[in-house]
N, C-alpha and C positions, 0 to 999 in steps of 0.2 A: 517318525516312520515306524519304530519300533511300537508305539502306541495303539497305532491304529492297525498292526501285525495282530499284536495280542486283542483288540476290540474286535477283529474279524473273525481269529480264530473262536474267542469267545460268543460270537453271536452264531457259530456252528460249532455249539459243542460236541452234538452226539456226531455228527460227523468225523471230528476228533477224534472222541474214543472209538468211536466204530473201527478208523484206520490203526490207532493202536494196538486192538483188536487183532485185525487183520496182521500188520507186523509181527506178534508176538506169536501167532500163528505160523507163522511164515519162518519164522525164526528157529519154532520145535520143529516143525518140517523138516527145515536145514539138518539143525543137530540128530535127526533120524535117519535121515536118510544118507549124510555125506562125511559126518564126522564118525574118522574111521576109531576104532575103538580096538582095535585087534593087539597096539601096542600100549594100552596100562598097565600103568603099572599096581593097581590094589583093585581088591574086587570090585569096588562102589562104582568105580570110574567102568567100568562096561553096563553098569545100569544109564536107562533111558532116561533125560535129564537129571543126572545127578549133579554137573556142576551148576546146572542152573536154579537148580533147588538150595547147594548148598552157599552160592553165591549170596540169595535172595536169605536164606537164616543168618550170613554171616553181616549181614545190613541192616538185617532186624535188631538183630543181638550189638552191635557199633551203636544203634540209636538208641535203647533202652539201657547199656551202660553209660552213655553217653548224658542221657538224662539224671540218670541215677547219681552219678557224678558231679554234677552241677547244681543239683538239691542238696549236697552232704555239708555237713559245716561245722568242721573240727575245731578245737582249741577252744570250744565255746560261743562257734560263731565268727570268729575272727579271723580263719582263711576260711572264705567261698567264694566259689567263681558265680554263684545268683546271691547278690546282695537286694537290700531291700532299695524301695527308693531313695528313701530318706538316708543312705549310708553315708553318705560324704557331711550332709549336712549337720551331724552331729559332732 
């Protein structure tokens, strides 16, 4: 069932994004016009998406240390979390 979800959705993709589109759209709308902003507490926070901007750098920035991370390989090589294939079989 879930196969042929993703096979349909897939075979209307721009349709997809079109409605993603649309949502995220919908979404700044909201955050403009209903989210009250009268009680922040710092200045950033009455600018017009700011936590959605800084949601979206704080996801960026999780995934590129994230990466950064799991390429590093102290002691020589000897702790990382990306080993090669062959590691065990040596």
């Amino acid at each position: 069932m879930i196969v042929q979800l993703i096979d349909f959705l897939r075979d209307r993709l721009k349709i997809v994004v079109w409605l993603c589109y649309v949502g995220l759209a919908l979404l700044v709308a909201w955050d403009l016009v209903f989210v009250d902003k009268h009680h922040a507490h710092t200045a950033p926070e009455h600018w017009p998406l700011f936590w959605s901007l800084f949601g979206f750098g704080a996801c960026a920035l999780i995934i590129i240390v994230s990466k950064w991370f799991g390429h590093c390989h102290w002691f020589g090589g000897k702790f990382t979390i990306m080993n090669r294939e062959d590691y065990y079989d040596k």
